[in-house]
DRENBALUM-408678 format. One line per field, with one value per residue (C-alpha): residue number from 1; x, y negated, z negated; residue in one letter. Coordinates in steps of 0.1 Angstrom, whole numbers. Layout:
REM residues N
pos	(NUM | ...)
px	(X | ...)
py	(Y | ...)
pz	(Z | ...)
code	(A | ...)
//
This chain:
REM residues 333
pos	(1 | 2 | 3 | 4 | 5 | 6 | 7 | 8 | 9 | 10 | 11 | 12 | 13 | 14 | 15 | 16 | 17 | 18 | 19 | 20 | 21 | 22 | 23 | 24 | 25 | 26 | 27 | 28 | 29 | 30 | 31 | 32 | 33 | 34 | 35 | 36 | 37 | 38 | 39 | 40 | 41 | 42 | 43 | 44 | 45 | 46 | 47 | 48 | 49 | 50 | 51 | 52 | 53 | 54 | 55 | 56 | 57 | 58 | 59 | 60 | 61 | 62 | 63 | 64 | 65 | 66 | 67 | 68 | 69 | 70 | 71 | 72 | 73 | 74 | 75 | 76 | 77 | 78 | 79 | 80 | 81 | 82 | 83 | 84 | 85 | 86 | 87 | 88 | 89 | 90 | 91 | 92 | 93 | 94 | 95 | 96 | 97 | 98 | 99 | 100 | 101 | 102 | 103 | 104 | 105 | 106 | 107 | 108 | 109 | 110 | 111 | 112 | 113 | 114 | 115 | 116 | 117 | 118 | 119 | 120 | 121 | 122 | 123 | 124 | 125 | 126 | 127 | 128 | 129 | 130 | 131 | 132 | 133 | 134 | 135 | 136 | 137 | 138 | 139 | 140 | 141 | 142 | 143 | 144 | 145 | 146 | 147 | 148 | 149 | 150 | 151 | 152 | 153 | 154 | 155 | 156 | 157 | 158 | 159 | 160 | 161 | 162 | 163 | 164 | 165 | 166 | 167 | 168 | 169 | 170 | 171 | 172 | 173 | 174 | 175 | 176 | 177 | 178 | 179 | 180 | 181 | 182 | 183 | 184 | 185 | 186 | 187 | 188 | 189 | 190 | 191 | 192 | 193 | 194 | 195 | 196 | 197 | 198 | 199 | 200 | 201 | 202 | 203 | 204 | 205 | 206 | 207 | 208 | 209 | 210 | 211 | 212 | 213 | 214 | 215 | 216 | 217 | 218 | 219 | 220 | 221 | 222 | 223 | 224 | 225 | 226 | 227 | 228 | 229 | 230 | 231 | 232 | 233 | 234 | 235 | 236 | 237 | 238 | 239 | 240 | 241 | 242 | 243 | 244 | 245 | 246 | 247 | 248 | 249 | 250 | 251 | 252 | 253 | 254 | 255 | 256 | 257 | 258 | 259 | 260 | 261 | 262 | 263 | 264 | 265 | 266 | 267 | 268 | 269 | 270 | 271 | 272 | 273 | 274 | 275 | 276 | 277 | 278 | 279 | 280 | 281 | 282 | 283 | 284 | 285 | 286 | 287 | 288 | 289 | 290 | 291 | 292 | 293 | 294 | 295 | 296 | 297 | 298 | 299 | 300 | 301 | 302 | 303 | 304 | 305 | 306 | 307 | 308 | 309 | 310 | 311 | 312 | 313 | 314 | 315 | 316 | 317 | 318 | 319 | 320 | 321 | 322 | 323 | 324 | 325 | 326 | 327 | 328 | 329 | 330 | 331 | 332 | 333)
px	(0 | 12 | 22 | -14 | -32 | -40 | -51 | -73 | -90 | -92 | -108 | -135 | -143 | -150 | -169 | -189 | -194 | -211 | -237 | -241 | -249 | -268 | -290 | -297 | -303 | -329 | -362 | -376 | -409 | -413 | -448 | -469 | -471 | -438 | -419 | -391 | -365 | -336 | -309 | -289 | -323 | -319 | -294 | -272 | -287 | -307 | -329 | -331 | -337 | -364 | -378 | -377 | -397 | -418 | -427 | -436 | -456 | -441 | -441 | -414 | -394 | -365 | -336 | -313 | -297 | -314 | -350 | -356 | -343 | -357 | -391 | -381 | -376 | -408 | -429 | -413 | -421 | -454 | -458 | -440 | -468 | -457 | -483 | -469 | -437 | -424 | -391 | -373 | -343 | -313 | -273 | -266 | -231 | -259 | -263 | -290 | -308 | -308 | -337 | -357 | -355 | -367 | -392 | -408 | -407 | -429 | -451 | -463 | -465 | -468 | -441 | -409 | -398 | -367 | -341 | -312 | -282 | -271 | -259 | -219 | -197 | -170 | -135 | -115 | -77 | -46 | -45 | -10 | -19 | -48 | -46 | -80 | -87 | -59 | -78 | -94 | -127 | -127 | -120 | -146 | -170 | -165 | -169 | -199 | -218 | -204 | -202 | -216 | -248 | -249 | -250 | -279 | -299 | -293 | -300 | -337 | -348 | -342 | -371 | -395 | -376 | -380 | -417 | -418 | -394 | -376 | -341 | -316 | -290 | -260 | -241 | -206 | -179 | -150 | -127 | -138 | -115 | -87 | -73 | -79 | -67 | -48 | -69 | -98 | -81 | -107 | -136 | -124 | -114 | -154 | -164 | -136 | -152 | -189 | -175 | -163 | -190 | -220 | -204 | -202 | -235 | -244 | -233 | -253 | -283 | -279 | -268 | -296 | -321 | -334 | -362 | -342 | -317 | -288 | -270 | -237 | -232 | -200 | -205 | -173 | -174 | -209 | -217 | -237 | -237 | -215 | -193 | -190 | -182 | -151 | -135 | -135 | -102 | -89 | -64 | -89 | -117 | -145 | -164 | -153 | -153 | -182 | -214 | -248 | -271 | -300 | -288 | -274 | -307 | -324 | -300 | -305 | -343 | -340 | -319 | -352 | -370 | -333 | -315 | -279 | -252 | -234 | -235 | -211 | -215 | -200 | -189 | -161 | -140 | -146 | -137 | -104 | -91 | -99 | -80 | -53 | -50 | -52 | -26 | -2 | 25 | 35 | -4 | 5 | 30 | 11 | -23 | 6 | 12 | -28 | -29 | -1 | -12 | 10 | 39 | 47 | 79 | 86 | 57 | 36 | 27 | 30 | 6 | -18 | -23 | -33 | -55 | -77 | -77 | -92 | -118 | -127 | -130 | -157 | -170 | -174 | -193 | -214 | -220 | -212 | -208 | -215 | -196 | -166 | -147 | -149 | -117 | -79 | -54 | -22 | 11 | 44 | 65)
py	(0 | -34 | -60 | -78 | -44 | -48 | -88 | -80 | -51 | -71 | -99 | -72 | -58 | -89 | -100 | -66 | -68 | -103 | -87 | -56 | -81 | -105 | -73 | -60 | -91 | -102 | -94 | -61 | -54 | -22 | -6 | -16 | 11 | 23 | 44 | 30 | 43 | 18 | 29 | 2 | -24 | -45 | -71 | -77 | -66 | -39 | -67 | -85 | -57 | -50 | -85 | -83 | -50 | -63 | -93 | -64 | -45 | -17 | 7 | 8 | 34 | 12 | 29 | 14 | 20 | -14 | -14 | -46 | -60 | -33 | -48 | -81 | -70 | -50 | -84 | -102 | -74 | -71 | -110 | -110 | -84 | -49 | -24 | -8 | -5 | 25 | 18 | 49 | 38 | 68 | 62 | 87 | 89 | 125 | 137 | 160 | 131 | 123 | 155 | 136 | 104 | 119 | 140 | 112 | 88 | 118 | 124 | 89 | 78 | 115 | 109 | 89 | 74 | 53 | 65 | 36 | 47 | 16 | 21 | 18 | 15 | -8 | -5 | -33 | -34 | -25 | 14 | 17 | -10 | -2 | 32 | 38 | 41 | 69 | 100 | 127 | 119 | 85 | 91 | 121 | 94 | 72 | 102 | 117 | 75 | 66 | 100 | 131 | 114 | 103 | 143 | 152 | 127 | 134 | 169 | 164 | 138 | 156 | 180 | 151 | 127 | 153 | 159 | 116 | 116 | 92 | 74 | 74 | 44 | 47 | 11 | 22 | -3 | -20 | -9 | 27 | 24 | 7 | -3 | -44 | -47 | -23 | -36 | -16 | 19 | 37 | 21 | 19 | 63 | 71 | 46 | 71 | 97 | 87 | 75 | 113 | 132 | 114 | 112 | 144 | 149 | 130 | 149 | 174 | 164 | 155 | 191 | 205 | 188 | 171 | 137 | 124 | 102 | 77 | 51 | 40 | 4 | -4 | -41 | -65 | -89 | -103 | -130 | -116 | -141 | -112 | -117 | -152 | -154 | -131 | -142 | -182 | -196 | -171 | -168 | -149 | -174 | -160 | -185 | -182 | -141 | -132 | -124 | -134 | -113 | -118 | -109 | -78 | -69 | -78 | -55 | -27 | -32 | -33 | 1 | 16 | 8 | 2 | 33 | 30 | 54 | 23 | -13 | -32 | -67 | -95 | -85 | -108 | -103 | -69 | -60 | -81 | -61 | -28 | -41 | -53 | -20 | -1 | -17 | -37 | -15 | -42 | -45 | -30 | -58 | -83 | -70 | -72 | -110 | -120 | -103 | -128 | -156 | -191 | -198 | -163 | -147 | -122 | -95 | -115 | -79 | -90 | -126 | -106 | -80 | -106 | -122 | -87 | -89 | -123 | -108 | -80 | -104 | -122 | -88 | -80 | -112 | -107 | -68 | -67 | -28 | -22 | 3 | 8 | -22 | -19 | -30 | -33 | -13 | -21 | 2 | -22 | -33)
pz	(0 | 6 | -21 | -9 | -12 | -49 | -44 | -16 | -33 | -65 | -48 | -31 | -64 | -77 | -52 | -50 | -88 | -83 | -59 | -84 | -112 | -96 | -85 | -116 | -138 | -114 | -132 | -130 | -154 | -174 | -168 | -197 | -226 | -217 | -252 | -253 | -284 | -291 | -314 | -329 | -328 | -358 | -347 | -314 | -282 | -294 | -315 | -281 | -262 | -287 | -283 | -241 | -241 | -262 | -243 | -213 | -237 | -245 | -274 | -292 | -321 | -333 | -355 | -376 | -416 | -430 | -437 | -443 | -408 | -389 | -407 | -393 | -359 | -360 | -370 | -344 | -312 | -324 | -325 | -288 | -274 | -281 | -280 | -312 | -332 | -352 | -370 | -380 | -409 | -400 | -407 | -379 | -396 | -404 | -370 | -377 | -385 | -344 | -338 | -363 | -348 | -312 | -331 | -349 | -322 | -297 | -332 | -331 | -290 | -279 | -251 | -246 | -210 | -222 | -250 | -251 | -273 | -284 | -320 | -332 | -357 | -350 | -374 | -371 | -372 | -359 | -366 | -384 | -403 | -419 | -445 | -451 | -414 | -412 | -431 | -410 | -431 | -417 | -383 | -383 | -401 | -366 | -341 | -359 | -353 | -323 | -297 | -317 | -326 | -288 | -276 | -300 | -297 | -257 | -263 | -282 | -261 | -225 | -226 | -237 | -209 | -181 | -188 | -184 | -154 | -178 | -184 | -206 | -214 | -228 | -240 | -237 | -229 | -206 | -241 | -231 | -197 | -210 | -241 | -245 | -278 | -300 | -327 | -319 | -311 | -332 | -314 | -278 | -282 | -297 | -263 | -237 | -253 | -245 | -207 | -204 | -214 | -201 | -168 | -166 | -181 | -148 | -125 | -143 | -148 | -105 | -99 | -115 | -98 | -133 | -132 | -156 | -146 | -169 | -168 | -189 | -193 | -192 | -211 | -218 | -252 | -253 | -272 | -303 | -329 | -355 | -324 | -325 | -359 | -355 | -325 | -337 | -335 | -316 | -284 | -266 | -247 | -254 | -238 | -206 | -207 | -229 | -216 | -230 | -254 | -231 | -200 | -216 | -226 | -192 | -178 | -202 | -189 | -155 | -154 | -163 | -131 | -109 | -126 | -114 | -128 | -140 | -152 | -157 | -177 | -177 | -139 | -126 | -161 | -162 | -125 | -131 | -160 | -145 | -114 | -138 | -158 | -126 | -101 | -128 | -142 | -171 | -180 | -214 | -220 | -210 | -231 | -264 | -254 | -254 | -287 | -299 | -319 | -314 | -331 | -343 | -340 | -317 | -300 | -332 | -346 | -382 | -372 | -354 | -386 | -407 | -382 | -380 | -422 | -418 | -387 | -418 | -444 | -423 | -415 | -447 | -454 | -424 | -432 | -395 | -388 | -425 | -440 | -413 | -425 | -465 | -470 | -454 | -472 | -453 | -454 | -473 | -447)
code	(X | X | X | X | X | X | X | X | X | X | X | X | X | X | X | X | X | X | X | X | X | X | X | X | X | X | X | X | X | X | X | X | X | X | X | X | X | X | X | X | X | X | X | X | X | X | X | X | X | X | X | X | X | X | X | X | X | X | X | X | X | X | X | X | X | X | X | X | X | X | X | X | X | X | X | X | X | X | X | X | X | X | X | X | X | X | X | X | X | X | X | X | X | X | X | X | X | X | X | X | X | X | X | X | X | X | X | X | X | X | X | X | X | X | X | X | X | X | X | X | X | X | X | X | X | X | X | X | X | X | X | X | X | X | X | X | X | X | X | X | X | X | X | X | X | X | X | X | X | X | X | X | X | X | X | X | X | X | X | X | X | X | X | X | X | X | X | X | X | X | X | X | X | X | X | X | X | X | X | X | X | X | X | X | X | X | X | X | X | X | X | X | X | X | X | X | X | X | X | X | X | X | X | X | X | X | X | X | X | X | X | X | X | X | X | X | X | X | X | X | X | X | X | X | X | X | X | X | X | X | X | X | X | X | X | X | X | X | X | X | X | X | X | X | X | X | X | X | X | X | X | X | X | X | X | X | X | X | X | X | X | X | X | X | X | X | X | X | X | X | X | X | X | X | X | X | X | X | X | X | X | X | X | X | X | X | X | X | X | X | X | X | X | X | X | X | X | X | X | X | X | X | X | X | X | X | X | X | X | X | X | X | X | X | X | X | X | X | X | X | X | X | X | X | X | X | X | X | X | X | X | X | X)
//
């Protein structure tokens, strides 16, 4: 390939991504009375996805570990025109507690069309920093919310989504193609994990002929307003690469009626760094460098560590991702 190979097929990427998004945000209405279980509903994208089916009047099962905000999020859909809300408290860090999420939601609406697995839990931290983030317990704590839960949930829903021809979503992530930051190493492995199996799951579900169809989402830093709080004062502009809350939802909607294998959101930023990780040999370097914060000495390792402590302090304070970032032991230098 020629030194322009990489540029020009960038540059098509991009441009093809612009089309691909400006495709799928477009409006596309759920039929009314659509069942529609979002995991991960009480804040973020799931609350607004919540809110947006809603407003099409849907009926909704919403799952999340806090009772009291799933209750808030269930006043406000039924206030926005959902036909009915169901909200179904689980911590599926218990991942038998995914069949009786599925079960439940069919129990009450007597069919589901749309199961969206949007829930996470998101360590922060630079991974041989942080001691308590080293144990087998913890790590297997990550896995069982972020991928395990995933497969079961998968697994009781298809029979009930193939007698609705129905779709399934899965929020994974840019950070599950590439590592952005080395201080989400936990989080960006559970999201390769979720790009590996549900692709494959794909092809599957195509082989075999199945009406049920999926889609991974494949969504850059969006703008959720936990989000904001952590990456203030940072070297990374976020306005300028972040996407918004509401068009994450929209687009989480429209993959119902559209149903594309993939989505990818914000477009242009996430196109570039797949071109960059793909087709730049000193991407690795260069990803170090953005992580650097000014002034420090050096590949800024020791800066950057205490920058994450201060991103888990205002975690803490923001129970953002509740019970992944409950403190930062770090190893003596």
């Amino acid at each position: 390939m020629s030194k322009s190979g990489p540029l020009a097929l960038s540059l098509t990427c991009a441009i093809l991504a612009v089309y691909l998004y400006s495709n799928l945000t477009a409006v596309s209405k759920l039929p009314p009375g659509t069942v529609v279980l979002i995991c991960g509903a009480s804040s973020g994208i799931g609350e607004e996805l919540a809110y947006q089916a809603a407003q099409e009047g849907a009926r909704l099962a919403l799952v999340a570990r806090s009772v009291d905000k799933l209750l808030r999020v269930r006043a406000e859909a039924l206030r926005r025109g959902a036909l009915d809300v169901e909200i179904l408290p689980n911590d599926f860090a218990d991942v038998v507690g995914s069949s009786i999420v599925v079960n439940r939601t069919v129990e009450r609406y007597g069919r589901l069309d749309y199961l969206v697995l949007n829930h996470v839990g998101a360590p922060l931290g630079p991974f041989l920093a942080v001691k308590s983030m080293q144990t087998p317990e913890f790590i297997e704590k990550i896995f069982r919310v972020n991928f395990f839960s995933n497969i079961q949930l998968t697994l009781e829903a298809l029979p009930h989504l193939e007698n609705s021809r129905g779709h399934i979503f899965v929020t994974s992530s840019t950070f599950g193609e590439m590592p952005i930051n080395y201080g989400m190493a936990l989080y960006s492995s559970t999201k390769h994990a979720l790009n590996g199996f549900f692709y494959s799951l794909q092809q599957e579900l195509l082989a075999k002929r199945s009406p049920v169809s999926l889609t991974l989402g494949a969504l850059g830093l969006i703008l959720t307003p936990d989000i904001k709080q952590l990456w203030q004062n940072d070297t990374l502009p976020i306005n300028l690469i972040a996407g918004s809350v509401e068009k994450s939802a929209r687009g989480i909607l429209n993959a119902y009626t559209r149903r594309p294998n993939t989505w990818t959101y914000p477009a242009v930023p996430s196109y570039f760094m797949r071109a960059m990780w793909n087709y730049n040999p000193w991407y690795q370097t260069m990803a170090v460098f953005q992580s650097k914060q000014p002034g420090s000495a050096g590949r800024g390792y020791e800066a950057s560590v205490r920058k994450w402590e201060e991103k888990v302090q205002i975690a803490s304070e923001r129970r953002f991702s509740s019970g992944y970032n409950n403190g930062f032991e770090r190893f003596s230098p």
